[in-house]
C-alpha positions as CSV (number, residue, x, y, z in Angstrom):
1,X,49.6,-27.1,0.6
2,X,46.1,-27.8,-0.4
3,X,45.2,-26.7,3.8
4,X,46.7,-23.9,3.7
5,X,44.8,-22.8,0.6
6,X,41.5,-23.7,1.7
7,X,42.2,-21.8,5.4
8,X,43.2,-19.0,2.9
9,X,39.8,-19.1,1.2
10,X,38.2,-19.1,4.1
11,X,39.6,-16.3,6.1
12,X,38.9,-14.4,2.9
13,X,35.2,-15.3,3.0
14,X,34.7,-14.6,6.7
15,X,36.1,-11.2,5.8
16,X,34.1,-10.7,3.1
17,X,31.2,-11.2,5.2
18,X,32.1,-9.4,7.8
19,X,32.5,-6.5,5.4
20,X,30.3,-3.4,6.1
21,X,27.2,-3.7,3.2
22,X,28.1,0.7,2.9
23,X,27.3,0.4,-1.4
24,X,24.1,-2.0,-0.4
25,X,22.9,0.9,2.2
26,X,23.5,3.9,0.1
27,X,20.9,1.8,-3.3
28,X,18.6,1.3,-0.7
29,X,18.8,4.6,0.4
30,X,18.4,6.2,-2.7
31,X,15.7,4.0,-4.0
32,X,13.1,4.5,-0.6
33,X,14.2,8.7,-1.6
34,X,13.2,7.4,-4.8
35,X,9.7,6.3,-3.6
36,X,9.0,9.3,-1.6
37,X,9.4,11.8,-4.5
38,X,6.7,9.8,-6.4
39,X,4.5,10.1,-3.4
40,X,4.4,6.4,-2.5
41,X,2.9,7.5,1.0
42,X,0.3,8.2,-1.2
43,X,-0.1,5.3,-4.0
44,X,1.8,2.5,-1.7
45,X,1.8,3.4,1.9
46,X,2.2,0.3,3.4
47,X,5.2,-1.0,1.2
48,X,6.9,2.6,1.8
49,X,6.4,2.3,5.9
50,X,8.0,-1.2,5.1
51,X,11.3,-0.3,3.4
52,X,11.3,3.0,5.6
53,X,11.6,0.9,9.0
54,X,13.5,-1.5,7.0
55,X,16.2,1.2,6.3
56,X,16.1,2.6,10.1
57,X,17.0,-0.9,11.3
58,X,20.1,-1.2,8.7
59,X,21.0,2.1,10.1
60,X,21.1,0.9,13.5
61,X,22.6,-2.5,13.0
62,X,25.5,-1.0,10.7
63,X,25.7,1.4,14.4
64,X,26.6,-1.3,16.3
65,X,28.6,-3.7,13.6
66,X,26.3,-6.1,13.4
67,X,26.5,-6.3,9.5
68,X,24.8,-9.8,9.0
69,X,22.1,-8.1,10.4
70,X,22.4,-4.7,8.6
71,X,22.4,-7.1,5.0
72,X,19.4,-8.3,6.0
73,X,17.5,-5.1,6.7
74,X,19.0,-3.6,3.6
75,X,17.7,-6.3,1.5
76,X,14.1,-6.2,2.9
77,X,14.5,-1.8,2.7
78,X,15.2,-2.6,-0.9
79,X,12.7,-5.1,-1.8
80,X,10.0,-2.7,-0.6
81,X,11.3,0.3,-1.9
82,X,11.2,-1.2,-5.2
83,X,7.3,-2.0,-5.0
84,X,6.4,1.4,-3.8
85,X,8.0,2.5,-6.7
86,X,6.4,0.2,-9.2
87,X,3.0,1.1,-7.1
88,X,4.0,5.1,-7.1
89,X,4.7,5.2,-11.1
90,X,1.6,3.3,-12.1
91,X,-0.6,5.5,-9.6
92,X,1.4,8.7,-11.6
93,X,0.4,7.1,-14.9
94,X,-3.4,6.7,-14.0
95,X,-3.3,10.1,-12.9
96,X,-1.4,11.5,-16.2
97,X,-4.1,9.6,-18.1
98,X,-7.3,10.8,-16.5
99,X,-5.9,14.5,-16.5
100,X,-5.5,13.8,-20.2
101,X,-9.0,12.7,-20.4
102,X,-10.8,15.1,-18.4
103,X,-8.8,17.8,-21.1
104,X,-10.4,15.8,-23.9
105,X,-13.8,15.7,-22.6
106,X,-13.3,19.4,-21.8
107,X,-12.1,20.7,-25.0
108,X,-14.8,18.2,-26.8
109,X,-17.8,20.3,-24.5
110,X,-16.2,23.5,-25.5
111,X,-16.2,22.8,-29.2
112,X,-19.9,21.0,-29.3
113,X,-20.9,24.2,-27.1
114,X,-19.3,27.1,-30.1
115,X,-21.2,24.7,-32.9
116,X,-24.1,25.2,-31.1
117,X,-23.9,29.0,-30.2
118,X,-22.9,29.6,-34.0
119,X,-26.2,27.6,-35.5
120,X,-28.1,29.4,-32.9
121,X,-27.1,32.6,-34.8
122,X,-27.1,31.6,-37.9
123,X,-30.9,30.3,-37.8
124,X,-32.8,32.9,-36.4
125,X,-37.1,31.0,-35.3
126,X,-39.8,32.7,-35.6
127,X,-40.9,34.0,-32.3
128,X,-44.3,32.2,-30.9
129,X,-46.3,33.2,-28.3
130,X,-46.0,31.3,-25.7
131,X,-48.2,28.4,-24.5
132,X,-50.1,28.8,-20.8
133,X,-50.0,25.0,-19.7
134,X,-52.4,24.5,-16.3
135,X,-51.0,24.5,-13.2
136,X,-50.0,20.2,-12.7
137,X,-49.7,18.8,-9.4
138,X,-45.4,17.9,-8.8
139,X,-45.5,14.4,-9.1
140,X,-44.4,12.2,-5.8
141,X,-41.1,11.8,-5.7
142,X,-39.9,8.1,-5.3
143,X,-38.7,6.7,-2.2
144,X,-35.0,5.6,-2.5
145,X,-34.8,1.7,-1.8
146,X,-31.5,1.5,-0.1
147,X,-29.0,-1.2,-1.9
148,X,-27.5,-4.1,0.1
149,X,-24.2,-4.0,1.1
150,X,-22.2,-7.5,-0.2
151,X,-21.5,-9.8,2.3
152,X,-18.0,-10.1,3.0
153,X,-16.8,-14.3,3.5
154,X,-14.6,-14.3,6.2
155,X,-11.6,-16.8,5.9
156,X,-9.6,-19.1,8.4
157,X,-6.5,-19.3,6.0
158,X,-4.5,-17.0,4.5
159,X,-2.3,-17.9,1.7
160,X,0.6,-15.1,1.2
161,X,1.0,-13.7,-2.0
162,X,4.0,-12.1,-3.5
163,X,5.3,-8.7,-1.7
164,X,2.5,-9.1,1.2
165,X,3.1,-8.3,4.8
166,X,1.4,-8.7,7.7
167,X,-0.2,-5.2,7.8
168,X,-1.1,-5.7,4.2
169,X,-3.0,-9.4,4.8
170,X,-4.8,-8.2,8.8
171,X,-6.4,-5.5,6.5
172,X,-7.9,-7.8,4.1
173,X,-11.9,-7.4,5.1
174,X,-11.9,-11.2,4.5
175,X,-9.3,-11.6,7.3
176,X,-9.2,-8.6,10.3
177,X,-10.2,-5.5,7.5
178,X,-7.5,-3.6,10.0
179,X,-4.0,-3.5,9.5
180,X,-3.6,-2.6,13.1
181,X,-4.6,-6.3,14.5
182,X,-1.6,-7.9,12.5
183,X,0.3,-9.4,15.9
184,X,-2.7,-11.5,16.3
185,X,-1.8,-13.3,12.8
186,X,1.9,-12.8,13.9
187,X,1.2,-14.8,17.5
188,X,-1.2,-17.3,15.7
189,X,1.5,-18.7,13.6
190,X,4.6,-18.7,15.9
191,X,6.0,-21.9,14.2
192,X,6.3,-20.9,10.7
193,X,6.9,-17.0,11.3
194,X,10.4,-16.0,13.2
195,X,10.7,-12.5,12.0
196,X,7.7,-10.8,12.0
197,X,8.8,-8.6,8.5
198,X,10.1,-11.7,6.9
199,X,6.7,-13.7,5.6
200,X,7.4,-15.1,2.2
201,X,4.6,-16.4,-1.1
202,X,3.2,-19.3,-0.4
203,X,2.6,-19.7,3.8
204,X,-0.4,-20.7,4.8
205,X,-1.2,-18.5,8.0
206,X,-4.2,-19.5,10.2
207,X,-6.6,-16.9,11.2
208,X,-8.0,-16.5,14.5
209,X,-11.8,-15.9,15.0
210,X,-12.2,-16.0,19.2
211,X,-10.6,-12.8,19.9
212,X,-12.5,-10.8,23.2
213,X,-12.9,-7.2,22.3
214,X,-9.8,-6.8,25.2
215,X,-7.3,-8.7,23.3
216,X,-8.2,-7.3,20.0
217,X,-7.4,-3.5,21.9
218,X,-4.0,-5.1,23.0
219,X,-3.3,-6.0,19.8
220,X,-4.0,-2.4,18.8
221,X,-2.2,-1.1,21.1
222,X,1.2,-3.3,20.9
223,X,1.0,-2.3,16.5
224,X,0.7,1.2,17.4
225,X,4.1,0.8,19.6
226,X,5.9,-1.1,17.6
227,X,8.4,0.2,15.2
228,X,7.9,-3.3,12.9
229,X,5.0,-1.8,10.5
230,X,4.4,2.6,12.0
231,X,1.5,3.3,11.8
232,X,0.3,6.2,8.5
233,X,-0.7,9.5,9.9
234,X,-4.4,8.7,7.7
235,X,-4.7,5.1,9.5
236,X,-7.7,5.3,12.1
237,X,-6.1,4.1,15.6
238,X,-9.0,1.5,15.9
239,X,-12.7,0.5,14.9
């Protein structure tokens, strides 16, 4: 009795697994439509390419049944959906507030330049002739002494942080400064990294420093064709 229960339970959880994630797809569909209305190509690009492409896969894994795979997808799609969002509302809310100020500072100039009209008419100077000054040489003007630009430390280790990818960490100036060079971190840390989309907080990626300008234009070229991380419309193509 007690084996045919547990083969009970278990059919039961293999179908359960192998049941289609539709209500997962459709939340992570309507939180990436989410990000998009609050122009997260604009405040978050990178995490709204993310949860796009992640969405396109679940799309095309749900196509051909592979539903393991399709949970997967829908779980990263959601994930960065729900930064861009975060990202997207707090970029709306900066905006709000310096509209808000720029009224103030407005309305403030307005109201110091009325005072100022209104005492101008109220107290009426005496007219004076006016003063002939000599003629004075224009003084040299000075030269501009150009500022420094900081150094920039460049770093052999990465440590990820929460909601990073590898776009996001390749265009840290301390690492590439290009988001476009990420399958150099990707093929420099083939033991700890299976799925290039799937990095999680805490790896410690190495970075590689003897690139020759040829393998640094393959890289660019193998990001630009891949459908992992698309490339934004305002990304330059390459340095």
């Amino acid at each position: 009795m007690l084996r045919y229960l547990f083969t009970l339970a278990l059919v039961a959880s293999l179908v359960s697994c192998a049941k289609p994630p539709h209500q997962e797809l459709d939340a992570a569909e309507h939180m990436v439509k989410r990000a998009g209305e609050l122009q997260a190509m604009d405040f978050a690009p990178v995490e709204y390419q993310a949860a796009h492409t992640a969405l396109n896969d679940a799309h095309r894994a749900m196509d051909r049944a592979d539903y393991d795979d399709a949970r997967d997808s829908v779980e990263y799609a959601l994930q960065h959906a729900r930064r861009a969002v975060s990202l997207a509302e707090e970029g709306q809310a900066r905006l709000e507030q310096e509209e808000t100020e720029k009224a103030i500072l407005a309305e403030q100039a307005r109201q110091a330049e009325r005072k100022a009209t209104q005492t101008e008419t109220e107290i009426k100077p005496e007219k004076k002739q006016p003063t002939v000054k000599p003629t004075a040489k224009p003084a040299a003007k000075p030269v501009p002494v150009p500022t420094p630009e900081p150094q920039i430390e460049l770093v052999d280790e990465y440590s990820v942080g929460e909601g990073e990818t590898l776009w996001t960490i390749s265009a840290q100036p301390q690492v590439y400064g290009e988001g476009l060079l990420w399958p150099l971190l990707y093929q420099a840390n083939r033991d700890q990294i299976k799925n290039p989309r799937q990095i999680f907080p805490g790896q410690t990626l190495g970075i590689r420093r003897d690139m020759t300008s040829e393998e640094l234009e393959e890289a660019r070229q193998r990001a630009r064709e891949s459908d992992i991380f698309p490339v934004p419309v305002s990304t330059p193509q390459s340095q």
